[in-house]
C-alpha positions as CSV (number, residue, x, y, z in Angstrom):
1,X,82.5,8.7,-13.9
2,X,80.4,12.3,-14.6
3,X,79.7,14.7,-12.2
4,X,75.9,13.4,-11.8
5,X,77.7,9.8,-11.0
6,X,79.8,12.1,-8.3
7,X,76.9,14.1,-7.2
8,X,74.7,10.7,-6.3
9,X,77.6,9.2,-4.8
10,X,78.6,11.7,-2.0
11,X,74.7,12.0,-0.9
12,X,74.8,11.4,2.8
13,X,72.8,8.2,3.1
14,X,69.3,7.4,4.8
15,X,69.4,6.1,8.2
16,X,67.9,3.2,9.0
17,X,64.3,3.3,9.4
18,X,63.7,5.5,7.1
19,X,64.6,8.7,9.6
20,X,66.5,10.9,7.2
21,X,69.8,11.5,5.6
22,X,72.4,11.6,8.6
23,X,74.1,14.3,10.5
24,X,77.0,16.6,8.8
25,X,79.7,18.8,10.0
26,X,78.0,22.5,10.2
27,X,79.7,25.1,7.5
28,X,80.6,27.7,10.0
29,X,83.0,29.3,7.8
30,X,82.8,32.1,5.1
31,X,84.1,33.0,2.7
32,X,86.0,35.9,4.7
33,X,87.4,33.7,7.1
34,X,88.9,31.0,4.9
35,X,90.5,33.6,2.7
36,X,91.7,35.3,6.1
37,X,92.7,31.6,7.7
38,X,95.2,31.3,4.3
39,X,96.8,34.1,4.5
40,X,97.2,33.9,8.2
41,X,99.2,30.3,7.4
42,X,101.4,31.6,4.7
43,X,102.2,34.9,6.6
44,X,102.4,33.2,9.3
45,X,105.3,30.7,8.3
46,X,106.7,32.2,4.9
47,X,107.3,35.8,5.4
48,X,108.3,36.1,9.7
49,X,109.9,32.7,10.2
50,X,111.5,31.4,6.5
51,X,112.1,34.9,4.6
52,X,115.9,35.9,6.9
53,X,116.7,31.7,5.9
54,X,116.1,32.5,2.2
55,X,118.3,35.9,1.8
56,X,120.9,33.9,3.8
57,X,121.3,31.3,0.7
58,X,120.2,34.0,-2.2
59,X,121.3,37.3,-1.5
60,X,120.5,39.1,-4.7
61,X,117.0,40.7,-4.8
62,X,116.1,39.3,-7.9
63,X,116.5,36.0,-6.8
64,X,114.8,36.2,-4.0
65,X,111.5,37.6,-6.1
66,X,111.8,34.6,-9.0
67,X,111.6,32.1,-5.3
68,X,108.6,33.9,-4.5
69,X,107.1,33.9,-8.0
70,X,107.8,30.4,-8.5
71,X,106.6,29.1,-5.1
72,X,103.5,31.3,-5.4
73,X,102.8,29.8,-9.1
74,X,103.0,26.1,-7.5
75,X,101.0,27.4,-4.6
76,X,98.3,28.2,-7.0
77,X,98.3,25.1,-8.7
78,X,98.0,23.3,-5.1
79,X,95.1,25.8,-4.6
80,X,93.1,25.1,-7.6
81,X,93.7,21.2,-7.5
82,X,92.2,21.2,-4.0
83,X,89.5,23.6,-5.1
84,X,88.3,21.4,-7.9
85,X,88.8,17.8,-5.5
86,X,86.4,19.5,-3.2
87,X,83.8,19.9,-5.7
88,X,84.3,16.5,-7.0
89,X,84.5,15.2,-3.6
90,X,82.6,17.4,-0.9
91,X,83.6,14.8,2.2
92,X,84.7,16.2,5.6
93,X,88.7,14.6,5.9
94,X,90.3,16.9,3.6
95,X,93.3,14.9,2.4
96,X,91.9,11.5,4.3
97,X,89.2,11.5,1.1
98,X,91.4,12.0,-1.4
99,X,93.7,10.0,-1.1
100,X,91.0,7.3,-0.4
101,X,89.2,8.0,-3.9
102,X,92.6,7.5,-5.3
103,X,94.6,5.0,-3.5
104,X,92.3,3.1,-1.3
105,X,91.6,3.5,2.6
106,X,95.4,2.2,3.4
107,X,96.8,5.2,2.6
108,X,94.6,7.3,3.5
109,X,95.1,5.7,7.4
110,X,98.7,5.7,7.3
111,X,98.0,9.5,6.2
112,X,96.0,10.0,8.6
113,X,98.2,9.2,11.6
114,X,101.1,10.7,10.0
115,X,99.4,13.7,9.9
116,X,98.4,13.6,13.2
117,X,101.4,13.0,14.6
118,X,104.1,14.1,12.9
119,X,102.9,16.7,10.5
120,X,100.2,19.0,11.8
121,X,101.6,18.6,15.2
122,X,105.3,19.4,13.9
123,X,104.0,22.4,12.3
124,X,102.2,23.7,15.6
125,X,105.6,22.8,17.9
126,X,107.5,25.1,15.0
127,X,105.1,27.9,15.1
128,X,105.2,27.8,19.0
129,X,108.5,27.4,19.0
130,X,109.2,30.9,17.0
131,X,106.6,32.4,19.0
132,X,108.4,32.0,22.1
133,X,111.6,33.1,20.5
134,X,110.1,36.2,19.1
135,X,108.3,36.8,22.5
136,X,111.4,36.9,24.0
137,X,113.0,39.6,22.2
138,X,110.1,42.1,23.8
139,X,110.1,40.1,27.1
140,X,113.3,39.0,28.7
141,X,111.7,36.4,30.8
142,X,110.7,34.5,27.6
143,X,113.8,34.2,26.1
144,X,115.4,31.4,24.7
145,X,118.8,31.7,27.3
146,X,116.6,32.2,30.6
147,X,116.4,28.7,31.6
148,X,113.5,27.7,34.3
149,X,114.4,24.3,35.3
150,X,117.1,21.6,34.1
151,X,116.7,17.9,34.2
152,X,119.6,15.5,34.4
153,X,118.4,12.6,32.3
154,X,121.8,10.1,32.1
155,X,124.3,11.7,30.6
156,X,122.2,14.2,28.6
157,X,120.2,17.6,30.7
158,X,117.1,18.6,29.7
159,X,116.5,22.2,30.3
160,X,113.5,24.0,30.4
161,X,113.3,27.7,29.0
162,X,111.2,30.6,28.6
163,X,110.7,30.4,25.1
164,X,109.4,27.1,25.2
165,X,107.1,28.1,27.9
166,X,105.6,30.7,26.3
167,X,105.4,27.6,23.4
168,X,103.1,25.7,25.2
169,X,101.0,28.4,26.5
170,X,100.3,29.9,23.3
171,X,99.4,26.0,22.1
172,X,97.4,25.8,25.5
173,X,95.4,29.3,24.9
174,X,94.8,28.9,21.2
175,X,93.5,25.1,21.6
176,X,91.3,26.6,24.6
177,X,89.9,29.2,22.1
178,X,89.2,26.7,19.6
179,X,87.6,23.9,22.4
180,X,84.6,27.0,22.3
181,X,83.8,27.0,19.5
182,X,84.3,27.0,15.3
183,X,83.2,30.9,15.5
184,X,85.6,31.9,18.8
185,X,88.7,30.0,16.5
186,X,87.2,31.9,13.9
187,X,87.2,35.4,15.0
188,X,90.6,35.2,16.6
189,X,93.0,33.4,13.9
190,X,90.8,36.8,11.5
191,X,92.2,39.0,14.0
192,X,95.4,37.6,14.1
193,X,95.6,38.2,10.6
194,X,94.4,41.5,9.9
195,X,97.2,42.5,12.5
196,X,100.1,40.9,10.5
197,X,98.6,42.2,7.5
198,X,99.1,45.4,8.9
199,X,102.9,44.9,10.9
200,X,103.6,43.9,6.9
201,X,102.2,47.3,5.7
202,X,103.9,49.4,8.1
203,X,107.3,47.9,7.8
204,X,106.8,48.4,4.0
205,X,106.1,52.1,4.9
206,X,108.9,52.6,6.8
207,X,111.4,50.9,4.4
208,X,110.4,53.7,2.2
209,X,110.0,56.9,4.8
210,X,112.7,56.2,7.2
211,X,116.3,56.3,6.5
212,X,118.9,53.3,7.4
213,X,120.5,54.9,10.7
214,X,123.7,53.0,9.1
215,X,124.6,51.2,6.4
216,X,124.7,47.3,5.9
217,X,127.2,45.8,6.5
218,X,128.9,43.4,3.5
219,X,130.5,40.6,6.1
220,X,126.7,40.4,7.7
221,X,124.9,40.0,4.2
222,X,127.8,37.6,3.1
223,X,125.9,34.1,1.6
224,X,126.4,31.1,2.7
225,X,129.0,28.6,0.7
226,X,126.9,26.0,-0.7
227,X,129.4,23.8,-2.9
228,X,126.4,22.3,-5.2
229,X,125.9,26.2,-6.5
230,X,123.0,28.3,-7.5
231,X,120.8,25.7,-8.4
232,X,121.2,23.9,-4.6
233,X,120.9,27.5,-3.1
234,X,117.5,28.3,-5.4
235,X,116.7,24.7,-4.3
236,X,117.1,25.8,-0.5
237,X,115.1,28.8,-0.7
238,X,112.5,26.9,-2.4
């Protein structure tokens, strides 16, 4: 198969009675706001949430850089595969085409679901989750250990916090955002962005203009024992 055999192929068909090709997703997006929407993800969940989890396993600063230069080089290939299966295969679904060129339309269902279910909807419960826990290190109400309600359920409670309501308003007010509009979603995950962006730059500042008001401590820093060894621990911050 060429590209021209590729090109023909993904041409949206006529409709019947002759009434022209049928209707496509509208390409809201730029340029500006994809690049922005990327770095909001990996900010996002690899440098605020994941980064304390790494130096817990790998301590020493060089170690910590070759996890970072190693996940960024595999990032990039991920990045330029997708890149180059768009062009090949310009299809609204994402992953749902792909894996339907390749592997047929089972798998591509099953992933669908999956996805739907369990892995974009996962992802959004972790974000919210840290969201409410970071809240409620500025706001005492939305802290993880002020419980709002408890449910006895058998011999298990449910309980209720702050954290987690701050969770499901932040899901609530982001999906309300996005309900308006491609542009609306747009404009606030850019803003979003550009202000992590900049909480990055100004720690980075002060790490070099402000002074430690103490020194670390060597029993905080202390690893933890992983009896597989280096290679589990690299494996870990991986």
């Amino acid at each position: 198969m060429n590209e021209r055999d590729v090109e023909t192929r993904h041409q949206p068909p006529a409709a019947a009675g002759g009434r022209g090709p049928e209707p496509e997703l509208e390409r809201r997006l730029g340029a500006w706001d994809a690049t922005l929407l990327v770095i909001g993800s990996v900010i996002g969940t690899g440098i605020f949430i994941t980064s304390a989890d790494i130096a817990r396993v790998l301590p020493d600063a060089r170690l910590l850089m070759l996890v970072w230069i190693v996940g960024g080089l595999l990032s990039l290939a991920g990045a330029l595969t997708y890149a180059e299966l768009g062009v090949l295969f310009p299809d609204a679904g994402g992953m749902y085409s792909y894996l339907k060129e390749a592997y047929g339309p089972l798998p591509a269902f099953l992933f669908g679901w999956v996805s739907f279910l369990v892995i974009m909807s996962g992802g959004i419960a972790a974000l919210a989750v840290a969201f409410g826990v970071y809240l409620g290190s500025f706001f005492g109400y939305f802290s993880p250990d002020n419980v709002l309600a408890t449910v006895p359920l058998g011999g298990w409670t449910w309980t209720f916090s702050g954290a987690q309501l701050a969770a499901v308003l932040a899901i609530l007010a982001l999906t309300a955002i996005n309900y308006l509009g491609v542009r609306e979603g747009a404009w606030v995950q850019n803003l979003l962005t550009l202000i992590k962006v900049g909480a990055i730059v100004v720690f980075c500042v002060l790490g070099l203009v402000v002074s430690a008001p103490e020194a670390a401590s060597a029993t905080a820093a202390s690893p933890v024992e992983l009896p597989s060894g280096l290679l589990a621990a690299f494996g870990i911050g991986m």
